[in-house]
C-alpha positions as CSV (number, residue, x, y, z in Angstrom):
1,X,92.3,99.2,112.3
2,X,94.1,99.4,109.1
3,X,96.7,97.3,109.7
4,X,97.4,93.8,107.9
5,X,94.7,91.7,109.4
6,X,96.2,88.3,109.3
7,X,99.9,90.0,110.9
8,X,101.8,90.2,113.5
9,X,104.4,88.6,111.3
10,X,106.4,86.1,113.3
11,X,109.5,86.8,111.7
12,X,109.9,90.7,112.6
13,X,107.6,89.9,116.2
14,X,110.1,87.5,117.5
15,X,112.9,90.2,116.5
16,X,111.0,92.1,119.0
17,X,110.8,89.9,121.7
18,X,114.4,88.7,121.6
19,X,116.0,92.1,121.5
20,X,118.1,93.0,124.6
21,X,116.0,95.2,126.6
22,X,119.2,95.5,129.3
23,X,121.3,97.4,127.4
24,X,120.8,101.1,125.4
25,X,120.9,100.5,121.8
26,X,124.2,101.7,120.0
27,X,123.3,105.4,119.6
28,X,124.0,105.4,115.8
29,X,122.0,102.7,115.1
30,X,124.9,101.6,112.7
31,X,123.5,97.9,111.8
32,X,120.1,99.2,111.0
33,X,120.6,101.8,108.9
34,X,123.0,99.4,106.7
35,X,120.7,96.7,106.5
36,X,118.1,99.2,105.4
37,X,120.3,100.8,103.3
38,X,121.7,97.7,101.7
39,X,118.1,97.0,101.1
40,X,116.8,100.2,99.2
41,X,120.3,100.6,97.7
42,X,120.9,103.4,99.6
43,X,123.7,105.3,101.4
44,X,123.5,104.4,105.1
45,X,123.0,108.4,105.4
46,X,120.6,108.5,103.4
47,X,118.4,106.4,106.2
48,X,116.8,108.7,109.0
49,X,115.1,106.5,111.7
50,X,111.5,107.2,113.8
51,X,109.2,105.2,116.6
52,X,106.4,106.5,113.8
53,X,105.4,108.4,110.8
54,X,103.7,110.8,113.1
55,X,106.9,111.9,114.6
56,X,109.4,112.1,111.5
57,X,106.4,114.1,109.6
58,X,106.5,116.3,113.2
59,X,110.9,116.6,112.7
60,X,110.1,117.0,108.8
61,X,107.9,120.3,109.2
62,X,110.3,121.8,111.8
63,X,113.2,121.6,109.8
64,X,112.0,122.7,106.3
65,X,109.6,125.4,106.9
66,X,108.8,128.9,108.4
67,X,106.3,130.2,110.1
68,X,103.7,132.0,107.6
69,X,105.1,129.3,104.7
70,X,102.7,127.0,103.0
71,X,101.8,122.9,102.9
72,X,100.3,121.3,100.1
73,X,98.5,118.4,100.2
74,X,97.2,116.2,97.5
75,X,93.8,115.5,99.2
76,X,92.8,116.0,103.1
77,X,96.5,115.4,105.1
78,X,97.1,112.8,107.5
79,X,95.9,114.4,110.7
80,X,99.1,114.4,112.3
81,X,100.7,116.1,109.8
82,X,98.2,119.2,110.1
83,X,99.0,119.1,113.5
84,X,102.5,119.7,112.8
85,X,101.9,122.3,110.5
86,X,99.4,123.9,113.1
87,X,101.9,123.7,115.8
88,X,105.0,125.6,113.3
89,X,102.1,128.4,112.3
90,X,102.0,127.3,108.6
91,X,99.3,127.6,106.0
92,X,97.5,124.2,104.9
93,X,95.8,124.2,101.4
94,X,94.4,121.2,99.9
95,X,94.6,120.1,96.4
96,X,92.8,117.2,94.5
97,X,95.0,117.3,91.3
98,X,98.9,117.8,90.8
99,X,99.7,121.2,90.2
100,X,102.0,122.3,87.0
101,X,103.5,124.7,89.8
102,X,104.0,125.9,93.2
103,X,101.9,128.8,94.6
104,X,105.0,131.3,96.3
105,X,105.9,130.6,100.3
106,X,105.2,126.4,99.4
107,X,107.7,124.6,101.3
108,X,106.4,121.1,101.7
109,X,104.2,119.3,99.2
110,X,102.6,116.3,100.8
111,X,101.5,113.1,98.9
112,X,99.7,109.9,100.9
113,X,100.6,106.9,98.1
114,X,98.4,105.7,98.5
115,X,96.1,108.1,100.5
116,X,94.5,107.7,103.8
117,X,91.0,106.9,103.9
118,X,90.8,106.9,99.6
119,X,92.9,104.8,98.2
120,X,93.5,106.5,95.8
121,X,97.3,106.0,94.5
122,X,99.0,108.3,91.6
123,X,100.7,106.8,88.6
124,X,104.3,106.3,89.0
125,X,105.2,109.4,86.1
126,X,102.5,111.7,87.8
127,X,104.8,111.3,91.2
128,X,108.1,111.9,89.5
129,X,106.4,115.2,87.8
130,X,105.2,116.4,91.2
131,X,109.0,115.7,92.3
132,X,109.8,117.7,89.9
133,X,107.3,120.8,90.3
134,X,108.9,120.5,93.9
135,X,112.3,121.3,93.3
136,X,111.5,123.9,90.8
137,X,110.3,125.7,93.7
138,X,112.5,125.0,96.0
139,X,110.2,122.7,97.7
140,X,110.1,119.4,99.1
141,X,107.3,116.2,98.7
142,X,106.8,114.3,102.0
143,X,105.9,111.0,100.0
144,X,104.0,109.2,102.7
145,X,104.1,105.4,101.5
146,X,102.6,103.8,105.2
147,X,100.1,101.6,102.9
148,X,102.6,101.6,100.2
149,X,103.2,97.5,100.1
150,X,98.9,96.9,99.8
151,X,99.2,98.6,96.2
152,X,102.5,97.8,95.5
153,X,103.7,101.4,95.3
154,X,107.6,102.1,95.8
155,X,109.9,105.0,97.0
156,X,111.1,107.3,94.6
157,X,114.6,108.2,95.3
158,X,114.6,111.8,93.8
159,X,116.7,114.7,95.4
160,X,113.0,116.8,96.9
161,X,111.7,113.8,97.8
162,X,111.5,112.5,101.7
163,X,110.0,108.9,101.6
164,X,108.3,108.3,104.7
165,X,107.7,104.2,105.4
166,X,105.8,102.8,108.3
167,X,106.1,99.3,108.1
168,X,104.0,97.8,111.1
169,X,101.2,98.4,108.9
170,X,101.7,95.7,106.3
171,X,103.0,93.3,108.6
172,X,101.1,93.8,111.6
173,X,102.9,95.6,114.1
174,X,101.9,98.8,115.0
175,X,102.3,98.8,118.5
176,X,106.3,98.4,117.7
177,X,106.0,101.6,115.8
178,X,108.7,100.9,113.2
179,X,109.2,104.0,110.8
180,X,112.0,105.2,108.5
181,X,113.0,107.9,106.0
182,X,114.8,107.9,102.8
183,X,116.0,111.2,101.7
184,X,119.1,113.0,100.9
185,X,122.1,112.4,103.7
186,X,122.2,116.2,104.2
187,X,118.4,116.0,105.0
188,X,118.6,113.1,107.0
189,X,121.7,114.1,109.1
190,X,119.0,117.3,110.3
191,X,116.1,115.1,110.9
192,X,118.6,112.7,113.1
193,X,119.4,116.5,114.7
194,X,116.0,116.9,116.0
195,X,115.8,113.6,117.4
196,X,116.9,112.6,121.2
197,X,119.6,110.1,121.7
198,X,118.4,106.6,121.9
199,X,115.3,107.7,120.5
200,X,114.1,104.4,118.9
201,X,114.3,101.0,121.4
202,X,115.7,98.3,121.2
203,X,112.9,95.9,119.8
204,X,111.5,98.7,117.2
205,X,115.5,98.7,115.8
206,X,115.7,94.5,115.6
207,X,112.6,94.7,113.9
208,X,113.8,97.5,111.1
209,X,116.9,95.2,110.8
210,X,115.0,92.1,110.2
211,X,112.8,93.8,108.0
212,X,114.7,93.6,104.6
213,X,115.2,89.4,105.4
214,X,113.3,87.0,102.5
215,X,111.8,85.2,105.5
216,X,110.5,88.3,106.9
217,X,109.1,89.6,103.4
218,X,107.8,85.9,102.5
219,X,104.8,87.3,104.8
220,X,103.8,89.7,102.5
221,X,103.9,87.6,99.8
222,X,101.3,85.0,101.4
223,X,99.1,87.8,102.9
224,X,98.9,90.3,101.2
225,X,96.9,88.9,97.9
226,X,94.4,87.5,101.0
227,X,93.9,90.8,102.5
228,X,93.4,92.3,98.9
229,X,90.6,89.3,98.2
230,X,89.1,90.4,101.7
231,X,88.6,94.0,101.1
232,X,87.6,93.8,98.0
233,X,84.7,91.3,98.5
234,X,84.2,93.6,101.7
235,X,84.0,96.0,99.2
236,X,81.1,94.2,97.3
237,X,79.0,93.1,100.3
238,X,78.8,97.5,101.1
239,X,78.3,98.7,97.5
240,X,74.5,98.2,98.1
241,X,74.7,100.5,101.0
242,X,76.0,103.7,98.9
243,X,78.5,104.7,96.5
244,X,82.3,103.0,97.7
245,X,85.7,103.8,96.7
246,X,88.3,101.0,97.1
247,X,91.6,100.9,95.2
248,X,93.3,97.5,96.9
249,X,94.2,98.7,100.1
250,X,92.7,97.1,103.3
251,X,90.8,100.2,104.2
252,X,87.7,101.7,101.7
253,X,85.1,104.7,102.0
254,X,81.4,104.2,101.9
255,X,79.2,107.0,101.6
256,X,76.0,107.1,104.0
257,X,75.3,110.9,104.1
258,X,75.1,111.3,107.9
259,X,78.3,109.7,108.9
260,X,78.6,110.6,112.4
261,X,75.0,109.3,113.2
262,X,76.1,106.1,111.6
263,X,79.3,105.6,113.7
264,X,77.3,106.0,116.8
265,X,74.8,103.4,115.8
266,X,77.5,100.9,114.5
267,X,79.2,101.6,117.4
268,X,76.3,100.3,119.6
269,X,76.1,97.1,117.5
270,X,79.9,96.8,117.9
271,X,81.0,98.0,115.2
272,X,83.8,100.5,114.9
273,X,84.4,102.2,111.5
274,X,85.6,105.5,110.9
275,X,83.8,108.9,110.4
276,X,85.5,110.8,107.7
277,X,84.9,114.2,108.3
278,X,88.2,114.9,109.3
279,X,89.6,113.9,105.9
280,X,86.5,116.5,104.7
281,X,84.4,113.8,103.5
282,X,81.3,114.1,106.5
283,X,79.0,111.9,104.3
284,X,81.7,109.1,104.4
285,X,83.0,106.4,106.5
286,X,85.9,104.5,106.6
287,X,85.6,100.7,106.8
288,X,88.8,97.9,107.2
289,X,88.7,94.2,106.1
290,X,89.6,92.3,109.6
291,X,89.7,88.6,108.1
292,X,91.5,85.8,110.5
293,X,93.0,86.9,113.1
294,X,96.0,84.4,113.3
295,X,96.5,82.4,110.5
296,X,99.0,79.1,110.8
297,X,102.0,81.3,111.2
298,X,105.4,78.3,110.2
299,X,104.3,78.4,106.7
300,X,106.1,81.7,106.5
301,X,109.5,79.9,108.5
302,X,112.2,78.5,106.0
């Protein structure tokens, strides 16, 4: 799993767990959009709300293409993503470079920063020219940050840009399925549109509210330079094994030639890594630094 390894953080957990489960959430979700808001220096509409990456990249497609348009991706997309496009009928080209413009019919361009199973992470000025090739077109850049706070990598507040953040990865709590846009209040009033009412629960909206807290961010802090030391001396122990690619996130690619042979054989050693060939790398796999599992967990308390 490529989550933080040394998470849940007990901060944004115990958010969870003391949330009132009796009651439906207020169906605006006014608190937690102004605490995030607050935090990004935002507008509160500026801050559309998701259980999940998966299903505000699912809302994203829906409401900004056509049938017959065209995705971009820089690199293989998330697979969720080309599920989405799949399901709204629209072209899917990858690209491993950022383009000085848009091919006609590109409605979405979509950017993993960093990307999932790389790494790999674009310069800061190389993201705000791809915003900009974007709205020359017309188009806009799903900026995908879910492993954003491994590499240090921010949102960029441009008018075509929809910053998607996930973060249960970073601190640990995927199964709450925290995930949030920032985009333009027009934009984000017709992602809200496609949503149900009381669409995110109660303990995946405390947690978004805790989130921007200094106690709840002093986890980060502690762990994340640890989780960077672990993958990268995971990163050492495989480079006998084959060529790998790490960049500082907690995930890496090794190359073995026959991946899906290897998965099966690390699988029966118990061992589960990821075959790539979904990402179009079939000579790859995609290994995770685990490290200790629960750490001492009050020196992250005030």
């Amino acid at each position: 799993m490529n989550s933080n390894p040394y998470g849940p953080n007990p901060v944004l957990l115990e958010a969870v767990q003391a949330a009132d489960q009796t009651r439906y959430p207020d169906p605006a979700y006014t608190s937690v959009r102004a605490a995030l808001a607050g935090w990004h220096g935002v507008d509160p509409a500026a801050v559309a709300l998701s259980v999940g990456a998966s299903d505000l990249l699912h809302r994203c497609v829906r409401a900004l293409s056509l049938p017959g348009e065209k995705l971009l991706s820089l690199h293989a997309p998330f697979g969720e993503l080309a599920r989405a496009a799949a399901l709204q009928g629209l072209q899917v080209e990858v690209m491993d470079r950022v383009p000085a413009a848009l091919s006609p019919g590109t409605r979405l361009v979509y950017l993993g920063q960093p990307h999932n199973p790389t790494g790999r992470c674009l310069p800061p000025a190389e993201v705000t020219a791809l915003a900009g090739v974007c709205a020359a077109a017309g188009a806009w850049l799903l900026l995908d940050l879910a492993y954003a706070p491994f590499v240090g990598a921010e949102p960029l507040h441009h008018p075509a840009v929809i910053n998607l953040l996930s973060p249960g990865k970073a601190h640990g709590l995927v199964g709450a399925r925290p995930a949030y846009a920032l985009a333009d209040p027009p934009l984000c009033a017709r992602l809200d549109n496609l949503a149900p009412a009381w669409h995110l629960p109660a303990g995946t909206a405390a947690l978004l509210q805790a989130l921007p807290s200094p106690v709840a961010q002093a986890f980060l802090h502690v762990t994340l330079p640890q989780v960077q030391a672990s993958a990268a001396a995971l990163a050492a122990g495989l480079r006998p094994l084959g060529t790998v690619e790490h960049h500082g996130t907690p995930f890496l690619t090794l190359e073995v030639g026959d991946a899906a042979s290897c998965v099966a054989a690390l699988l029966q050693r118990g061992l589960r890594v990821r075959d790539c060939a979904s990402y179009g790398l079939p000579g790859h796999l995609r290994v995770s630094t685990q490290g200790p599992r629960r750490p001492t967990l009050n020196r992250w308390r005030p």
